[in-house]
C-alpha positions in Angstrom: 120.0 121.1 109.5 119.4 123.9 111.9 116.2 124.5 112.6 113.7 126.6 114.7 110.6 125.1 116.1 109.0 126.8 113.2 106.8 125.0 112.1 102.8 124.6 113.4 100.6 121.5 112.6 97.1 122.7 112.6 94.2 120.5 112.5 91.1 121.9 110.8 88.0 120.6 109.6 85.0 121.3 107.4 83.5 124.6 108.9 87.0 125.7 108.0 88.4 128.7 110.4 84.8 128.9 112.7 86.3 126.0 115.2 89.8 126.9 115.6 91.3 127.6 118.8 92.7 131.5 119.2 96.1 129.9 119.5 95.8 127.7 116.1 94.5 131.1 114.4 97.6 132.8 116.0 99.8 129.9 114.6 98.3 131.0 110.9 98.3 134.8 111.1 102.5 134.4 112.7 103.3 132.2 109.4 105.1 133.1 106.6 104.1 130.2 104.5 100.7 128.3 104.7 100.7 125.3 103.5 97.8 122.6 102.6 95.4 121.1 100.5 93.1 123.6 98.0 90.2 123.5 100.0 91.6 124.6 103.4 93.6 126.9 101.7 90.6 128.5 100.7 89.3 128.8 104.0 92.2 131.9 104.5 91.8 133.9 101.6 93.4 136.7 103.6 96.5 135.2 104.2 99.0 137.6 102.8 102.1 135.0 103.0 103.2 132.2 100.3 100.9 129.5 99.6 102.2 126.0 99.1 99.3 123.1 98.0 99.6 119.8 99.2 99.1 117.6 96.2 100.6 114.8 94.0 103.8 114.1 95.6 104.5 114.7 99.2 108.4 114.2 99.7 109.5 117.1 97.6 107.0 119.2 99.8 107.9 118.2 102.4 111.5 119.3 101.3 110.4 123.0 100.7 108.9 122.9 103.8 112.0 122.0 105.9 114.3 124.5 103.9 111.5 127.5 104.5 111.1 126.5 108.2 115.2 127.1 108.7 114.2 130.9 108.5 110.3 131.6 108.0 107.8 130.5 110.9 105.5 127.3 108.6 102.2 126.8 109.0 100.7 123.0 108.1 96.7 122.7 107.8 95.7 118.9 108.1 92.5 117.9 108.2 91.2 116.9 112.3 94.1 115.2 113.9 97.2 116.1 111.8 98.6 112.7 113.9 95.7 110.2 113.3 96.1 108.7 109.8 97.3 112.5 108.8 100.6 114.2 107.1 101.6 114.5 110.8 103.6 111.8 111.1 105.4 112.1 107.7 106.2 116.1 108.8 107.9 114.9 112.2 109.6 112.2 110.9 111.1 114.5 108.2 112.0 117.4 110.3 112.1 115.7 114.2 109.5 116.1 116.6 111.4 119.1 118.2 111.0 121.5 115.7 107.0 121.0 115.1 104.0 122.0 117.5 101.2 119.7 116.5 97.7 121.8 117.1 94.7 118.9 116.7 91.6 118.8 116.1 89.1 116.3 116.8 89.1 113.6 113.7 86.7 113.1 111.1 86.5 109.7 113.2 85.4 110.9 116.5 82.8 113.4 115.0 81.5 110.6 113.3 81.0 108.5 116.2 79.6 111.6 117.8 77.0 112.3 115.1 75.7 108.5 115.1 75.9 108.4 119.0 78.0 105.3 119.3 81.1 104.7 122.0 84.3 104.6 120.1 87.1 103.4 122.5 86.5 99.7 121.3 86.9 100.5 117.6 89.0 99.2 115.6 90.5 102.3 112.6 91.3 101.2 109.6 92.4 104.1 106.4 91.4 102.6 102.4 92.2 106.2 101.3 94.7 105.4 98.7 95.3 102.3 99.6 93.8 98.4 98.4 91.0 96.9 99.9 92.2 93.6 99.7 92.6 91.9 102.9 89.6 94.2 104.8 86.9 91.1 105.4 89.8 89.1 106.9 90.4 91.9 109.2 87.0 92.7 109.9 86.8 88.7 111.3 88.5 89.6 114.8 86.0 92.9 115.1 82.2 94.0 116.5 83.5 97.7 115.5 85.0 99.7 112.6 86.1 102.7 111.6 87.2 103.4 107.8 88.9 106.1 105.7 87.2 105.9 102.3 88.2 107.3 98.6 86.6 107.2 95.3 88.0 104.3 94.6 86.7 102.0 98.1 83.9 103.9 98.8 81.1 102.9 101.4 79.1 101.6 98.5 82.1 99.5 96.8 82.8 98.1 100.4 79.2 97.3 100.5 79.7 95.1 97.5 82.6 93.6 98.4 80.5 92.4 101.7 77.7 91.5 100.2 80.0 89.1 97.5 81.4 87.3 100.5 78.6 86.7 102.6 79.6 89.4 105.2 76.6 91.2 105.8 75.9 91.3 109.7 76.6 95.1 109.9 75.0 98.0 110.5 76.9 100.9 108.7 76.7 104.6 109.3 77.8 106.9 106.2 79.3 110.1 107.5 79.7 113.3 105.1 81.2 116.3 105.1 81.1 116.5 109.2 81.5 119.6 110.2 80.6 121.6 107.1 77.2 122.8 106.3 76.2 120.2 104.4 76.7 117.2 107.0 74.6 113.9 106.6 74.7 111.0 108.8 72.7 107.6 107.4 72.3 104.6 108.6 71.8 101.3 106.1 72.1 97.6 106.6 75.2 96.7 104.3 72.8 94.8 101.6 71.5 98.5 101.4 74.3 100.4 101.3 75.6 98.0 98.0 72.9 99.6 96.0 73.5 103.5 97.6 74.5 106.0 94.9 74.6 109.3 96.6 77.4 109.4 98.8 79.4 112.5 98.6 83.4 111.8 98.6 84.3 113.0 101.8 82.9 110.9 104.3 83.9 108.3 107.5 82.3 104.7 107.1 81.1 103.0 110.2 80.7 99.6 111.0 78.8 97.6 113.7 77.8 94.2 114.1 74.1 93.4 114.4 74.4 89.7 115.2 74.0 89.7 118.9 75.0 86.3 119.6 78.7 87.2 117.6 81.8 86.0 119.2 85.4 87.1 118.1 87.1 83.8 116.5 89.8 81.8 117.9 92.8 83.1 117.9 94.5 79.7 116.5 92.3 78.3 113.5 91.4 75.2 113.8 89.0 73.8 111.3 87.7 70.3 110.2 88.3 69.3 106.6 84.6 68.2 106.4 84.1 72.2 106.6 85.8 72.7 103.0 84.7 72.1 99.7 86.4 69.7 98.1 87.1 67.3 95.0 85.4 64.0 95.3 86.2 62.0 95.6 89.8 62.6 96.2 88.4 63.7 99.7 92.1 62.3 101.3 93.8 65.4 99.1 92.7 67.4 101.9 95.4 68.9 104.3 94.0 67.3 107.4 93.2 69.8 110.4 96.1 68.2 112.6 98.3 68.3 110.0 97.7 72.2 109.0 97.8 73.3 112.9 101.8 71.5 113.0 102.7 72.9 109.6 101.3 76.6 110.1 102.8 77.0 113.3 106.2 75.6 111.6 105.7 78.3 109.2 106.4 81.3 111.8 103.1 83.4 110.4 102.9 86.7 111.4 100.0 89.3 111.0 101.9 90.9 108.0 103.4 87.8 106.2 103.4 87.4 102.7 103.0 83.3 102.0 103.2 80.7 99.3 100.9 78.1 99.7 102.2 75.6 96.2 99.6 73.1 95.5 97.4 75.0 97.6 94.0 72.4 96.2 91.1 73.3 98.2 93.1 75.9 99.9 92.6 74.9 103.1 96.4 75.7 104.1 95.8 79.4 102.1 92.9 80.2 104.0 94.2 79.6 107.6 97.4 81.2 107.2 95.3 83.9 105.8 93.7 84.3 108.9 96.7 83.8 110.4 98.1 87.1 108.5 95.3 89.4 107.9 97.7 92.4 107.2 99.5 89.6 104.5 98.5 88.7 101.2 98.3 84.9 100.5 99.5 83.0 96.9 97.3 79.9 96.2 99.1 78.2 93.8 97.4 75.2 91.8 97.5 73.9 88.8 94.3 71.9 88.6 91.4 73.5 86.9 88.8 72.4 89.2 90.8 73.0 92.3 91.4 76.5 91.1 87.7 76.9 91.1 86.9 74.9 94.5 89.7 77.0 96.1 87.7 80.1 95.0 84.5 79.0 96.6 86.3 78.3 99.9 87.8 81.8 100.0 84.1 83.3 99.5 82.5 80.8 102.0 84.8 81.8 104.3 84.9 85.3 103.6 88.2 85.4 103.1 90.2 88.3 100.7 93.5 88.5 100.9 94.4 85.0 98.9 95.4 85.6 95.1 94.7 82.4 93.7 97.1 81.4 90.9 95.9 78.8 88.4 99.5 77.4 87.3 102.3 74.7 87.6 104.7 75.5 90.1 107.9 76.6 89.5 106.7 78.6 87.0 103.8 80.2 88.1 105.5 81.6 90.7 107.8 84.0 88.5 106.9 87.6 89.9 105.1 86.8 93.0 106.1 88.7 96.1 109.4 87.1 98.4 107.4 85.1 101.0 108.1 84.8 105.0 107.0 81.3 104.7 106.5 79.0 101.9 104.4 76.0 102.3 104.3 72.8 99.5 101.7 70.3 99.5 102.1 69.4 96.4 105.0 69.2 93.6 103.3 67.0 90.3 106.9 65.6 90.1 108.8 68.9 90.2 109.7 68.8 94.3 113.3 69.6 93.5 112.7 72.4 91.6 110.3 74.0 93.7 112.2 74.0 96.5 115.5 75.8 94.8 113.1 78.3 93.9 111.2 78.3 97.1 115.1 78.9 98.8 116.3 81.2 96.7 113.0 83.7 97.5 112.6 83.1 100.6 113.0 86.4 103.0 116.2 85.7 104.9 114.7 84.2 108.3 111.6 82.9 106.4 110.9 79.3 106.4 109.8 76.6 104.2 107.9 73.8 105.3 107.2 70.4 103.0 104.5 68.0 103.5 105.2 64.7 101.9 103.5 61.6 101.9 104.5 58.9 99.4 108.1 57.3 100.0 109.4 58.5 96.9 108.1 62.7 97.8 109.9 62.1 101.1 113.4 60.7 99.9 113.4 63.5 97.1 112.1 66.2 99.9 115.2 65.2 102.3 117.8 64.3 99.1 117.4 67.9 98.1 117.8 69.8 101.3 120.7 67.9 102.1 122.3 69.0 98.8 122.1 72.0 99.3 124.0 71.9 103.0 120.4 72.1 104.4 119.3 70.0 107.4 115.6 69.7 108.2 113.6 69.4 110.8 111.2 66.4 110.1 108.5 65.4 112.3 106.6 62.1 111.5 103.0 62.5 111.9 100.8 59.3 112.4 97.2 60.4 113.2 94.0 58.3 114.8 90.8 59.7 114.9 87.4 58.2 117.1 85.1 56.8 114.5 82.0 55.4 115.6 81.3 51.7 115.2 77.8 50.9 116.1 77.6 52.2 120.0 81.1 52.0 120.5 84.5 54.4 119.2 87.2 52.9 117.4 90.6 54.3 116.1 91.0 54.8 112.3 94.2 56.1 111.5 94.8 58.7 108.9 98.3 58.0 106.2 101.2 59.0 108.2 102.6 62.2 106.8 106.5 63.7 107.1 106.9 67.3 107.6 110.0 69.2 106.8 111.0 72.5 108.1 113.5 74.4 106.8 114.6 78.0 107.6 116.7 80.7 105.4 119.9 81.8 107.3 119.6 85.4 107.7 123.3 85.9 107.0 126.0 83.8 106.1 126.3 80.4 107.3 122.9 77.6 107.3 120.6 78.0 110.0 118.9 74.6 110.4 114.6 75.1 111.6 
């Protein structure tokens, strides 16, 4: 395609044409075709040209816009920064960054900031227009500062909730609305407040700030004692021992977008920490006990964690339909090791690993039988584990059962790739 650079990005905001630069006005009275959503349309009601609403689907938009632009100068109203979480990116990427002039303006983000008088270069910007909420307290963890796009759906009050639900109420939030227009309101709550706020207009820029002083941002690797789950008693030894998830996560290859099975999942310790481990993942806790199932789902709001779908089911099965994982972990197989894995291989992303922890003689030899019908060879690491136990005023050694972990990894292309 041949094109001109014909086509203007204009950012605009709420007071509509009364903060536009002469040469973004310039770009709109040159154009032939206007094109944006109904209310900035409105805010040129003497544009003579043809009008094109942005609205339902954008591709085939998008596609009118790039055949008009081949012989009519395009104008494209966005609201603020037509790059910052904006239709900018989607217009350049369709048509190439040489044949579009982006003219910003500043965000809904940074007049936000502005209007509640806080520093914004060490916030972190996060966008739940249109989008699931799922996963946002595990994000917020690592942050003292946020910024968020809200809808009708995850509005500042819903968000609120969600916070509240979990525990995660050391904020201070700032509702922005309609900044810029004539109708502006900036409020400040504490989060338990916000929950029960019901007159929050649609269009408006959440702000989040922590009010625990004494905050730090968690460790980048976690780390955390069994003792700091709940658990089934008194089965307490079930419990994926903290040395023992460090070695098998890590095995795993996480990465901040992973999607991961955790089969047997229990408590969920393993669920939780590769949750945190992937905060832009999702998590699958699969586990076929009842009252796991429910102690998993205190551990994920004690630990205000939200991006772990618990699945109460026996594994193969209940893992028909979940999404391909990166990394599958099993922990437990009630018999059905063999089975699991095929599955476990056959869904796998290719590069994506599987990693086995097995215990009893009999999970081990089945574990190792099955990889190595398949052509696979595992890497296995024996684990044997003493802690420091106090005996009267002295430390002793107690060991902990040896465990074997296997690591496997899908070949990305022909052949078997051994961990």
């Amino acid at each position: 395609m041949s094109l001109r650079r014909a086509i203007t990005l204009v950012g605009i905001g709420d007071d509509g044409c009364a903060s536009l630069t002469s040469r973004a006005v310039s770009a709109v009275m040159k154009a032939g075709v206007l094109v944006g959503g109904e209310r900035q349309l409105e805010f040129f009601p003497q544009f003579q040209g043809e009008r094109i609403v942005l609205k339902g689907g954008v591709s085939s938009v998008l596609d009118r816009v790039a055949e008009l632009a081949e012989e009519r100068n395009v104008c494209v109203l966005a609201s603020g920064d037509p790059l910052f979480f904006g239709i900018g990116s989607l217009v350049i990427k369709r048509v190439g960054a040489e044949y579009v002039e982006v003219l910003p303006q500043p965000s809904s983000m940074q007049w936000a900031f502005a209007r509640a008088g806080l520093k914004w270069d060490d916030a972190a910007f996060l966008s739940l227009h249109g989008r699931s909420s799922e996963g946002l307290l595990t994000r917020l963890k690592g942050r003292a500062k946020v910024a968020i796009f809200t809808d009708d759906t995850n509005s500042p009050t819903a968000l609120a909730q969600r916070m509240v639900e979990y525990g995660e109420t050391a904020w201070e939030a700032w509702v922005c609305e309609n900044l810029g227009g004539p109708d502006e309101r900036v409020r400040r709550f504490d989060v338990k407040d916000l929950a029960l706020c019901q007159d929050i207009g649609p269009l408006n820029v959440l702000l989040l700030v922590r009010s625990d002083s004494s905050w730090r941002m968690p460790c980048t690797i976690p780390f955390l004692h069994e003792d700091q789950f709940a658990k089934r008693m008194p089965k307490k030894g079930l419990i994926t021992k903290r040395e023992v998830r460090l070695l098998s996560l890590a095995a795993m290859g996480i990465r901040p977008n992973s999607v991961v099975w955790d089969i047997g999942a229990g408590s969920g310790s393993v669920a939780i920490e590769a949750a945190l481990l992937a905060p832009k993942g999702v998590v699958y806790a699969i586990e076929v006990d009842p009252e796991g199932v429910q102690i998993c789902r205190e551990n994920l709001l004690a630990h205000a964690v939200d991006n772990v779908r618990v699945i109460a089911g026996r594994a193969p099965e209940a893992l028909t339909g979940l999404e391909a994982p990166d990394a599958v972990f099993i922990g437990g197989s009630k018999g059905s090791m063999e089975e699991i894995i095929d599955v476990a291989m056959e869904r796998l992303q290719p590069g994506g690993r599987l990693v086995v922890n097995a215990i009893t003689l009999e999970n081990v030899a089945e574990t190792y039988q099955t990889f190595r019908k398949r052509g696979l060879v595992p890497d296995v690491t024996l684990l044997q584990i003493s802690r420091a136990e106090p005996l009267a005023h002295y430390l002793r050694y107690e060991s902990l059962n040896p465990i074997q972990i296997f690591v496997v990894e899908k070949p990305s292309q022909a052949g078997v790739v051994a961990s």
